[in-house]
N, C-alpha and C positions, 0 to 999 in steps of 0.2 A: 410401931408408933401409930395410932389411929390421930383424925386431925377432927376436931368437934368443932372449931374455927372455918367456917367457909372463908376460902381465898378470894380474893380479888384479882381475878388475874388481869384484867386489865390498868388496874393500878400498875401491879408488879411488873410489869410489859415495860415501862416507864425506866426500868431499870436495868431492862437489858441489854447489856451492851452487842454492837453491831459485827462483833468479832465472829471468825467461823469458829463453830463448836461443838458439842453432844450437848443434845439436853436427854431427860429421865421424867418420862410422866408416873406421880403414883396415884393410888387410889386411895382414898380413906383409912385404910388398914398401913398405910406406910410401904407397899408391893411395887416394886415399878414395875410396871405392864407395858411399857413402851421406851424404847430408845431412839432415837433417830439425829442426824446429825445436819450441820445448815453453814453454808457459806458465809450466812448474815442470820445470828442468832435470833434478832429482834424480831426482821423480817418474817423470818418463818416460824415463829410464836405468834406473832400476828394472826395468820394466816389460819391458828388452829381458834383463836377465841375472837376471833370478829366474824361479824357473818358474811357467809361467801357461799356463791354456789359451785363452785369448784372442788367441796371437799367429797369424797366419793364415802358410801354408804357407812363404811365400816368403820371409815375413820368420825363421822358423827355419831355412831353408836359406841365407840370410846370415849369418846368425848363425855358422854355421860356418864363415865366412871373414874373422871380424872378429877383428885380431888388437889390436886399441886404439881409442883413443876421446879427442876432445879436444871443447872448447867455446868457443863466443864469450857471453857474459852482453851484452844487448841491454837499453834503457832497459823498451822493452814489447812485445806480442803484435806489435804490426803493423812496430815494428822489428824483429822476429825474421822476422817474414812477408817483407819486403822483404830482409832478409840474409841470409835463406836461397835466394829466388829468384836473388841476386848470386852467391852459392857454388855453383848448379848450373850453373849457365851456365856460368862458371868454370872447373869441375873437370868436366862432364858424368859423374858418376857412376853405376854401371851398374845402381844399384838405384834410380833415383828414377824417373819422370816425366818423359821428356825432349820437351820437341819441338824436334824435331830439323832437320823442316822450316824453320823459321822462316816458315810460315806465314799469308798476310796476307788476310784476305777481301776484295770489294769493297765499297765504299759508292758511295752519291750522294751528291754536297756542293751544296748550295744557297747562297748568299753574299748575303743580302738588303740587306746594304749597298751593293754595284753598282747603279749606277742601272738597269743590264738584265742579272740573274743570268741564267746557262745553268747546266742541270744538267750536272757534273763528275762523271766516274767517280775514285776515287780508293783507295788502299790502305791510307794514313796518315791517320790523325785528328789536329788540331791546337785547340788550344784558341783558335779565332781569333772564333768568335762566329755561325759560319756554321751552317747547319744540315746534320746528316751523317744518313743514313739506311741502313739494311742492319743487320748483313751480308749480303749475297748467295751464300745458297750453294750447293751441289751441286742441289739439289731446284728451284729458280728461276734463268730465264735472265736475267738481267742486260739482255741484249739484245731482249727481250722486255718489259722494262720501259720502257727507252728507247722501245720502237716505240709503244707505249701512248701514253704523255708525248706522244710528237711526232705522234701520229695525232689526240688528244683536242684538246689543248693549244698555243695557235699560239707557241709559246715558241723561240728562236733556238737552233740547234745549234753555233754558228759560232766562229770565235774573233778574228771582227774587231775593228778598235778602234771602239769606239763614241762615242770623241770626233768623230771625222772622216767626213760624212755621204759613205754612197756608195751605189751603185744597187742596190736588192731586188735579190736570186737568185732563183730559182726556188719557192725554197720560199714566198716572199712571193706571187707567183701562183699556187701548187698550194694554197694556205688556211695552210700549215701554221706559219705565221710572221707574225708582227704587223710584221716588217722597222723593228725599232726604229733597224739602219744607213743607214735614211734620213734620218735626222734631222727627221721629222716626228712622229712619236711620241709621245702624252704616258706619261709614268713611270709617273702613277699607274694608268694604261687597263694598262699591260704589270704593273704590280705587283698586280694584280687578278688577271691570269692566274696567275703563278708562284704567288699565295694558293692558287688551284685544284690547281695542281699538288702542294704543300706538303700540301693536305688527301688529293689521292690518296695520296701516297705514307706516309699516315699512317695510312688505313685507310678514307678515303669514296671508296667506286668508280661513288658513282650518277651522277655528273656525267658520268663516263667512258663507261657501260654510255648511257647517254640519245644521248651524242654520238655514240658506232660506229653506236647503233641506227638512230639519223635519216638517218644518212647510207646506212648500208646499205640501209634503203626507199628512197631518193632515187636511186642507182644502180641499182635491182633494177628501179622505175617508170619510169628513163631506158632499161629494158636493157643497160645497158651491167654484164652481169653477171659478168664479171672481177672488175670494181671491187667489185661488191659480197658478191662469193664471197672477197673478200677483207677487207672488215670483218666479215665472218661468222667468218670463219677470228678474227680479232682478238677477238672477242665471246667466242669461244671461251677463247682464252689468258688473258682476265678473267674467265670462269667458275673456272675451274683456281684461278685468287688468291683469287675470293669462295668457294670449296667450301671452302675451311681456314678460314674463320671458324669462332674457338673459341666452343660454346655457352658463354653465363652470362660471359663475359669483356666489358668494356666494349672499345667501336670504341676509345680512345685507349690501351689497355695496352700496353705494350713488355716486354716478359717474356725473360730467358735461363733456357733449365733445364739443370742439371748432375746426372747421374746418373754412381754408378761400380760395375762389378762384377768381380768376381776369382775363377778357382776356381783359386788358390793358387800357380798358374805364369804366368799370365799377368794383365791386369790391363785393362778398357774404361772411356772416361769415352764417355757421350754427351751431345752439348748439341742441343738444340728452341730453335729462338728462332719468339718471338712478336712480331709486329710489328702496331698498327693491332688487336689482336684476333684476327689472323691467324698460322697456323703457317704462315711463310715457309719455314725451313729447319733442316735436322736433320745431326750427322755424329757419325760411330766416331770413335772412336782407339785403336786397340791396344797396348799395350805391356808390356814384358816388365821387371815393376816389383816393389817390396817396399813401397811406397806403402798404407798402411791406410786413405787418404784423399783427396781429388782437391785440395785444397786448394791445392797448392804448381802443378798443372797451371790452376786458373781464373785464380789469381794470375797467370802465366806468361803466361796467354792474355788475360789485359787489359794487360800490359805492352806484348802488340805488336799489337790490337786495342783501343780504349779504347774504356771501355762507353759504350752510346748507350742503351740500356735501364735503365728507371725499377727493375727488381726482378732482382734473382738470385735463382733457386728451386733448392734443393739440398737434401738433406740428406744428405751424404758431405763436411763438412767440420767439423772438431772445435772452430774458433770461430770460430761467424758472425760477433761482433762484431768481431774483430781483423781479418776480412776485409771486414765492410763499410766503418772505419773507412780502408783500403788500398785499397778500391774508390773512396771517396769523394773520397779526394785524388788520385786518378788523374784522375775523371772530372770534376773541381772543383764537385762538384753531389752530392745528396744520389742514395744509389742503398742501396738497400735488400738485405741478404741476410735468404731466410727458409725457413720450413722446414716447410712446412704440413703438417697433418694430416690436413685432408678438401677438400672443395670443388672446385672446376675446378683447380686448383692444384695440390690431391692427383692428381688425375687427368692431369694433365700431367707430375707427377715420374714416376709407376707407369709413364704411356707412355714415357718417356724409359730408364726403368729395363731396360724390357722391347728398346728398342733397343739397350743397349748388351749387354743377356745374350746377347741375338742374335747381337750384334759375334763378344762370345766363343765362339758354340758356331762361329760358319763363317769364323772366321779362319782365313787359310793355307789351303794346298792340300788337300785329300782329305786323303792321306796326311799332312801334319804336324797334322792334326788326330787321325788318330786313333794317331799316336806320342806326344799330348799324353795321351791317355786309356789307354795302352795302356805302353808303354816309359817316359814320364814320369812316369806314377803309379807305378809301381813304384819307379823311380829315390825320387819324393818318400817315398814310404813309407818308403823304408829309411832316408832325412833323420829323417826324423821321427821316427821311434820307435828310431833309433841305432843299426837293425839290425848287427849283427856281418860278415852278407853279404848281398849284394844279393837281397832275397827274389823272384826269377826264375821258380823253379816251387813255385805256394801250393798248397796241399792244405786243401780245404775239407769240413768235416764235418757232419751233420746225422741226429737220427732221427725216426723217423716211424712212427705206432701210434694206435689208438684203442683208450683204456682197456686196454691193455696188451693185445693182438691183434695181431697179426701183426706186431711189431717188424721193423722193417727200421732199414738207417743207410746212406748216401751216401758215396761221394766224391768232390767233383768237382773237377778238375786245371786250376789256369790255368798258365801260361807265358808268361812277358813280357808280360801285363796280358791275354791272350788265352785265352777256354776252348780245351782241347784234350782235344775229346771221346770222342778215343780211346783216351783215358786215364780215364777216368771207373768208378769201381767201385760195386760196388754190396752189402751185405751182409743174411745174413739173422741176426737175433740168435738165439744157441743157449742162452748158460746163464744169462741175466735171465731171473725170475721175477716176473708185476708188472708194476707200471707207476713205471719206476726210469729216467727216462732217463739220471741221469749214468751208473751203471753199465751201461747201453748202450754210453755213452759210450766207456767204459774199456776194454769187450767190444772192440768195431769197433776203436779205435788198438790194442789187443795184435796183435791178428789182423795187421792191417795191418803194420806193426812187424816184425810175426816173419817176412815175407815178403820184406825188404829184402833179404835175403842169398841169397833162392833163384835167382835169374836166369831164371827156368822165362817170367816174367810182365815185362815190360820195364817198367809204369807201378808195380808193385810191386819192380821191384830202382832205380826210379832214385827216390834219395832226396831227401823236401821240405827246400825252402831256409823255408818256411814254412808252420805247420801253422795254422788259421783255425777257429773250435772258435763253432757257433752259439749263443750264450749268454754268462751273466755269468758271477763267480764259482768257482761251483759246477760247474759244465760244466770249469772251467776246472781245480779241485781234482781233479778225478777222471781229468784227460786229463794233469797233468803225474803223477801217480800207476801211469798207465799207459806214461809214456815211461822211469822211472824204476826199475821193473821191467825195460822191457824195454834198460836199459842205452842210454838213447838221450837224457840230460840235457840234451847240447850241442845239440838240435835246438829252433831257434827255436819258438817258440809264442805263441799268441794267441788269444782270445775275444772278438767283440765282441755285444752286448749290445743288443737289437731297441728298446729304449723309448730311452734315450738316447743310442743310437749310442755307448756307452760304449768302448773298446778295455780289456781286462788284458793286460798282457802277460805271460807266463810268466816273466820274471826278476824281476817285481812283481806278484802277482799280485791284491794287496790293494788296489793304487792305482789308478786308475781315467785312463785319460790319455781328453783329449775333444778328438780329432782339428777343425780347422776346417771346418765345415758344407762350406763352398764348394769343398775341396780335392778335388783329381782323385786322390787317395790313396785319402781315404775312398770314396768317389763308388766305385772301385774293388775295394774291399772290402766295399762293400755291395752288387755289382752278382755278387763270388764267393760270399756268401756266400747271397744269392739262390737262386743256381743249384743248391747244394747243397740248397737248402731245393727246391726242384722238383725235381730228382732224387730225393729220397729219396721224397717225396708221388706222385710218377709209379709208383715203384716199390710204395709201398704199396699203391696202387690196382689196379695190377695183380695182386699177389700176393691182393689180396684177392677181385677178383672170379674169380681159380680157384680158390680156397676153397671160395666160393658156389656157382659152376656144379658143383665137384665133390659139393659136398653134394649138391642138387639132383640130380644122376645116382645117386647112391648110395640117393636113398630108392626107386629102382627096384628088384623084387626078385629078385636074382639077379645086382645088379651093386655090388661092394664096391670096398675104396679102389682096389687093381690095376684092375680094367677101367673106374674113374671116371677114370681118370689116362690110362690107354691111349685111351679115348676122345676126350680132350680134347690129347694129346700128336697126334693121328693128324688129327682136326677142327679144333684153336682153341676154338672154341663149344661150346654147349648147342645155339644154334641152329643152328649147320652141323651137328650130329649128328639134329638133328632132320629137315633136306630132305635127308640121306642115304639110301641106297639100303640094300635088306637084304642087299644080295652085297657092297655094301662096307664094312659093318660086320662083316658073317659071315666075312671074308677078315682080321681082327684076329687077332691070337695070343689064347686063352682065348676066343675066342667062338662060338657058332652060330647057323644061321640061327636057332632057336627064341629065343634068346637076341638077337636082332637083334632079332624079330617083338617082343618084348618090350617092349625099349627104344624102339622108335618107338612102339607101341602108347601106352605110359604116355607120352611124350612129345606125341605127337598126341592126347591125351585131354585132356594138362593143358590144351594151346590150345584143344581146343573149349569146356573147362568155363569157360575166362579168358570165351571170345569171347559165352558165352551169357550169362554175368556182366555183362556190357557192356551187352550188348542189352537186357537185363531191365532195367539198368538206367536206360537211356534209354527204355526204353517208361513206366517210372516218372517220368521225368522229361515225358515228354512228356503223361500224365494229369495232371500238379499244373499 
């Protein structure tokens, strides 16, 4: 269904009832490209088509392709949470949260009801009564854990039937197997061991750590040192398990942590699981989402992993109870979300946090990272603030002066999110009086301005898609004041504003838009506007200290502003005029040797009088 009827969606708002529920964004074409689900439908319909500066980057570049909007009204929160995880799967919509993989980690499943459980690797959890343990992920070998089990623990690998007594294998002669298929066995002797087992794999590894040890001395004192170069190596791989004990965490904690971050194009959840006290394992996920929140991805992720963990620690979802409520009849057991604020807890989200920001900054190759920061923030900018045209080449302005002294202004040139340095200009202010920056302001864009049309200057004839003006306001008054003179209206403009990252834009110059912290737009624009600001500061510095040096030549007598300028145009320095020679000063236009002997003389006076100033004064220091 395509829709040729623009919506009113503030009309339709009118009619949405306050119920929690799913709603379905589509686009033009009849697609839905978004799912997401709301405590208070109206509410948070609101919230997508009234203007707000709260909505983060990706979710106002949807917004530009949402061409309607429908809802399902749900009894409650956690029916809205589960009809909406049904509707993404469903439809896979291109702004949500998808995994895509379908996903499954490992467990170990223990079945204490068998009269002689073996540990099971497995990928499904079932609610059968057995004990499951993991996930096992990227960070932990799986296989490794196995080798543990069966090196510590004389527990059967096998998958014979245990009704029907038949002859020990080998592993009943190598120790590693109490050979319950002999039908000698007693249950309780073998349900002792798997206890042991059940406690390793919970978090006591001293059982473990005693048994490699003893055996590793017992090998080492037989020489038979293969063997015991090889419980050594195992000692090892149990260090690695006991090094991730989390401090202040009790040994029985089973902990998931869910962290999410965005800077506005793309979108990272990462999960830490805690097992036993222990940081078992940690993973990315990146995806390229409008999602404000991980909520609908933890949901997703216990629907085909069902929690084995006592606590979800998060705070990137908008209602913990509706999710723990959701969690709860997943896992048929009580399973806590929360959301701490300090303690080992706090510190386990911050680290969780900090791995998913990571996800973000090295996702993708080289290059489509820095087309994310570079071509993409430009592209978002122009989303964002409505641009007229893709603002491609920004023109960045800035001035620079103490107590109104050597005014200078900048300007520095990006291109497709990129400085292009050989475009970069530089001004000196000629008819401010004072310390007036906006009228600096107004100075530097005339000048600049009047230059479009000469061709003489290639980065002065090629005209900004975007002018960037360092400040609020008033910076901002003074710079459309100068494009309006100089007959140049249609050129986009903008001011952003150093204390709140504020943006004006020149067709509003009064309202204040507040770009989202996280977005690679802003990020963007605070990284041109920057550079403006160091350029023009570099340039004052300079200009200042030939001021000085020139002063400093001119109290010489007999050398005025011409030969303070000649001297420094032909030197650089004070100091290179000073280890200069008197033939090649005397070889200057306007000078003579007399006139050289001069200049070094008062030159080389001043240093000996600094140098004895020095001395004196450290002979002084050295009598107290």
């Amino acid at each position: 269904m395509r829709y040729n009827i623009a919506v009113d969606f503030k009309a339709k708002l009118k009619d949405v009832p306050e119920n929690p529920g799913v709603y379905l964004m589509s686009n033009e074409d009849g697609e839905i490209i978004y799912v997401g689900k709301a405590k208070n439908l109206r509410a948070r319909l609101r919230q997508y088509f009234y203007s707000s500066g709260n909505k983060t980057a990706k979710v106002m570049a949807m917004l530009e392709h949402v061409a309607d909007f429908r809802y399902i009204i749900c009894p409650s929160e956690v029916d809205a949470l589960v009809t909406e995880n049904n509707l993404i799967k469903k439809y896979t919509p291109r702004y949500n949260i998808l995994l895509k993989d379908d996903k499954a980690y490992p467990f170990l499943r223990i079945d204490t009801k068998e009269d002689f459980p073996t540990i099971r690797l497995v990928r499904k959890l079932k609610n059968d009564g057995a004990h499951y343990f993991g996930p096992y992920m990227q960070s932990v070998n799986i296989k490794d854990i196995f080798d543990l089990i069966h090196t510590a623990f004389s527990v059967r690998d096998c998958n014979r039937d245990m009704s029907k007594p038949s002859r020990p294998c080998l592993n009943y002669h190598l120790g590693r197997c109490l050979a319950p298929c002999s039908g000698k066995l007693d249950k309780q002797r073998y349900a002792e061991e798997i206890k042991k087992v059940i406690a390793f794999l919970r978090g006591n590894d001293r059982e473990v750590e005693r048994v490699l040890t003893e055996r590793m001395k017992k090998f080492a004192d037989e020489e038979n040192f293969e063997v015991a170069l090889n419980y050594k190596h195992k000692l090892k791989v149990l260090d690695n398990l006991v090094r991730k004990q989390v401090s202040a965490l009790p040994a029985e904690f089973n902990l998931d942590i869910f962290s999410y971050e965005t800077n506005g194009i793309l979108g990272a959840v990462n999960m830490l699981v805690v097992r036993g006290g222990k940081l078992v394992g940690g993973e990315n996920s990146v995806f390229n989402t409008a999602d404000e929140d991980a909520t609908s991805y933890i949901f997703q992720y216990y629907t085909r992993n069902a929690p084995v963990c006592d606590e979800v620690v998060t705070d990137c979802v908008e209602s913990a109870a509706a999710l723990e409520e959701a969690l709860c009849k997943l896992a048929h057991r009580t399973v806590r979300v929360i959301e701490p604020k300090q303690g080992v807890r706090r510190q386990l989200l911050d680290l969780s946090h900090s791995n998913a920001y990571d996800a973000l900054q090295k996702h993708g190759t080289t290059e489509e990272r820095k087309r994310v920061r570079t071509s993409g923030a430009v592209e978002q900018l122009g989303e964002l603030l409505n641009l007229p045209v893709l603002p491609n080449r920004i023109e960045a302005y800035d001035i620079s002066h103490i107590s109104g002294t050597d005014k200078v202004a900048s300007m520095a040139v990006f291109e497709g999110g990129e400085p292009r340095k050989a475009h970069y200009r530089k001004f000196r202010i000629k008819t401010v009086e004072g310390n007036n920056d906006f009228a600096c302001m107004k100075e530097t864009l005339k000048r600049r301005l009047a230059r479009l049309d000469e061709g003489t200057d290639e980065s002065f004839a090629t005209p900004p898609d975007l002018i960037l003006i360092d400040g609020g306001k008033g910076q901002l008054a003074y710079a459309l004041e100068a494009l309006h003179e100089c007959g140049k209206d249609d050129l986009a403009i903008l001011s952003l504003a150093k204390r709140e990252e504020e943006v004006f834009l020149g067709t509003s110059p009064k309202t204040p838009i507040v770009l989202p912290k996280d977005c690679v737009a802003l990020q963007m624009l605070q990284r041109v506007r920057d550079e403006a600001h160091r350029f023009a500061i570099t340039y004052h510095r300079t200009l200042r200290s030939k001021h000085m040096s020139e002063s400093k030549l001119r109290e010489i007598k007999g050398v005025g502003k011409a030969r303070a300028a000649a001297l420094l145009a032909a030197f650089g320095s004070v100091e290179n005029v000073r280890h200069a020679s008197v033939e090649q000063i005397a070889s200057l236009d306007g000078f003579s040797e007399k006139t050289a002997h001069a200049v070094l003389d008062a030159l080389n006076a001043d240093t000996t009088a600094k140098r004895d100033a020095e001395e004196k004064g450290a002979d002084a220091d050295g009598r107290e």
